[in-house]
C-alpha positions, -999 to 999 in steps of 0.1 A, spaced: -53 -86 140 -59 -73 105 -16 -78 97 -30 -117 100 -45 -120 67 -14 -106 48 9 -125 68 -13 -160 59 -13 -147 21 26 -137 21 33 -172 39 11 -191 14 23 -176 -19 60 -171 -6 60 -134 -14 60 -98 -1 51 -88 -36 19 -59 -37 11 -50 -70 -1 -14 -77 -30 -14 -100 -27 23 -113 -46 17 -142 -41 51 -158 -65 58 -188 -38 75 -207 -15 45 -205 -39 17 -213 -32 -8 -241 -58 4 -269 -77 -27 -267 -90 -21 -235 -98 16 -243 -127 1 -263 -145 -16 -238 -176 -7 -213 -157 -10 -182 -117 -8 -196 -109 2 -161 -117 -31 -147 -112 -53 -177 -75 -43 -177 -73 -50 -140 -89 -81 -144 -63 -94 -167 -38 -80 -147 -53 -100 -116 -52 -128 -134 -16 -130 -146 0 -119 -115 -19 -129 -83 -3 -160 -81 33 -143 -72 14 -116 -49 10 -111 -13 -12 -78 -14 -30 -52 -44 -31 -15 -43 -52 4 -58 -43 42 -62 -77 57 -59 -65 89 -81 -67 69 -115 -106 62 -108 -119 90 -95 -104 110 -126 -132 94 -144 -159 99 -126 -189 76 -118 -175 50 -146 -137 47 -128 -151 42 -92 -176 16 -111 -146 1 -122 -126 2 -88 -158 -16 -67 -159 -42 -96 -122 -48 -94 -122 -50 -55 -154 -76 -58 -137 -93 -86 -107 -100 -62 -126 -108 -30 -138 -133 -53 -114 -152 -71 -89 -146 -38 -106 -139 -8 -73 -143 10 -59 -114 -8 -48 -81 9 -62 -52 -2 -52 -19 -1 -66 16 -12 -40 42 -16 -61 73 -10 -40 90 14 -72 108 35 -71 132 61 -92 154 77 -110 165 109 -131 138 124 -166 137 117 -155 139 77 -129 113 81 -163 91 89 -176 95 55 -141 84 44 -140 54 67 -178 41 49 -163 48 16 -133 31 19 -145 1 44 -177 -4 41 -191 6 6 -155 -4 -13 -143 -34 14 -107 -24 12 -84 -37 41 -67 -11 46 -61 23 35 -31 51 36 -38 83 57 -19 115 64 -8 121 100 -6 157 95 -36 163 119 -33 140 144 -51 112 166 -82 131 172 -89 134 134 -78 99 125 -98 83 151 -123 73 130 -100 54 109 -80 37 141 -109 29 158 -121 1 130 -95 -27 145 -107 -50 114 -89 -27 90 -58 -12 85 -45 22 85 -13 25 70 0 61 83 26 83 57 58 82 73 89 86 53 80 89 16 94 78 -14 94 115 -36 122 132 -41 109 159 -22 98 145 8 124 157 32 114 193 30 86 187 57 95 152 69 136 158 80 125 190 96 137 187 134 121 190 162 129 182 196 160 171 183 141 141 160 130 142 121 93 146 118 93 113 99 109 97 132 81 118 156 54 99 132 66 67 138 66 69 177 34 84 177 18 55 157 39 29 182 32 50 211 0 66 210 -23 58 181 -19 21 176 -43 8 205 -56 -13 181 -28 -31 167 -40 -21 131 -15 3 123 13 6 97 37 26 80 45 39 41 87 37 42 96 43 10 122 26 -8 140 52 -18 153 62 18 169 24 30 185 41 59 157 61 74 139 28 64 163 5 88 155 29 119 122 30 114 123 -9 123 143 -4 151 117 20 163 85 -4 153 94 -36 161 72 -60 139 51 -37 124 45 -37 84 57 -12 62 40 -5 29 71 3 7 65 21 -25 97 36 -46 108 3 -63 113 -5 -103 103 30 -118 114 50 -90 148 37 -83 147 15 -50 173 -9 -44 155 -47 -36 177 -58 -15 185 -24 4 153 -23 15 149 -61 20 176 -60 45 170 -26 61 127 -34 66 126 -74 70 113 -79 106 127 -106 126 98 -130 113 108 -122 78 77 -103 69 69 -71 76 71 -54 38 45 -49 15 74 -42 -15 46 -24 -40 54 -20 -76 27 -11 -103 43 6 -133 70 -21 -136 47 -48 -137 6 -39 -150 26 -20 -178 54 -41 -187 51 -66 -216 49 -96 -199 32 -84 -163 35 -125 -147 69 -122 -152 79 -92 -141 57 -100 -109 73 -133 -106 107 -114 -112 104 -92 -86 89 -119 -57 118 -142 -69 146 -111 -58 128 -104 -29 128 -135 -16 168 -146 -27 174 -117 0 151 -128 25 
């Protein structure tokens, strides 16, 4: 199963740590502003200091593509560049696709085959029969929106139907129905510990990506307790901002792995 290769990385390095590489132009350190491919020169040196305390990387696809040709340049370099130096690394594209089915398959090359990400988020807004494309490749992941970590995302996602939050309907539909491939997991966010603690009643061992930390407000050890599943795995605990953009970014990412795990 595709969870495998996190679960050997997280085991290895002793961390549920994924570190966001959101490598917004705007926020980069000038130095880097003045070099050919500053997308992926930053990354690299992000890589570099903090791999060693993480389990996964996320790549937010939105800070690449707002450059054009020259940011996804730099997003395939930085994939290859960490296929390379840690081939055991899992990595994940937070692009958030959807659509009907035959254009979800030029989504599914993009992502898959021409970048090699592991897995990818996907909205579940319209259903199994669009996502197939995405479900059906069992040797990558498909990590499904669930319960958010925006401030806003209870207007849609606690609406009620048949007596159950649409964020609870998602989840059994992804247990139930669309996970015949055992590649499938979930983005709880952080910010929602209690919604988060059902959810893993309701999914059993499967992994939640869990955005909503450091700049956002999560509590560590809320969502440590509420998400761990009972092989005390089961979280990707993502932070970029507080780490690629902090002073020190090793020990921020060492920070965080070290609270994570003192709750584990």
């Amino acid at each position: 199963m595709v969870i495998d290769k996190y679960n050997q990385r997280a085991d290895k390095v002793n961390s549920l740590v994924c570190v966001g590489l959101d490598s917004d132009f705007n926020k980069l350190p000038d130095k880097f502003k003045q070099m050919e491919n500053l997308q992926f020169e930053f990354n690299k040196w992000i890589i570099d200091q903090t791999a060693e305390f993480a389990a996964s990387f996320k790549f937010n696809i939105a800070f690449y593509e707002a450059r054009g040709g020259q940011g996804l340049n730099d997003l395939k370099l930085s994939v290859e560049y960490l296929k390379q130096r840690h081939p055991d690394m899992f990595i994940i594209c937070d692009a958030k696709r959807a659509d009907i089915g035959n254009t979800n398959n030029g989504y599914v090359e993009e992502l898959f085959d021409y970048f090699n990400f592991d897995a990818t988020t996907l909205h579940p807004y319209l259903g199994k029969e669009a996502l197939k494309p995405f479900l059906d490749r069992a040797d990558k992941g498909c990590i499904v929106l669930c319960r958010t970590s925006n401030p806003g995302a209870g207007e849609l996602q606690d609406l009620v139907a048949d007596g159950k939050p649409v964020w609870q309907i998602v989840a059994e539909k992804v247990r139930d129905e669309w996970n015949y491939n055992h590649n499938c997991m979930l983005v709880a966010g952080a910010t929602y510990p209690e919604e988060m603690e059902k959810l893993r009643e309701i999914m059993g061992r499967t992994a939640f990506l869990v955005p909503g930390v450091g700049a956002q407000g999560g509590d560590v050890k809320a969502v440590v307790e509420a998400g761990l599943n009972d092989q005390k795995r089961g979280l990707f605990i993502h932070s970029a901002r507080g780490i690629i953009f902090a002073e020190n970014p090793a020990e921020e990412a060492k920070k965080l792995r070290d609270e994570i795990n003192k709750y584990r």
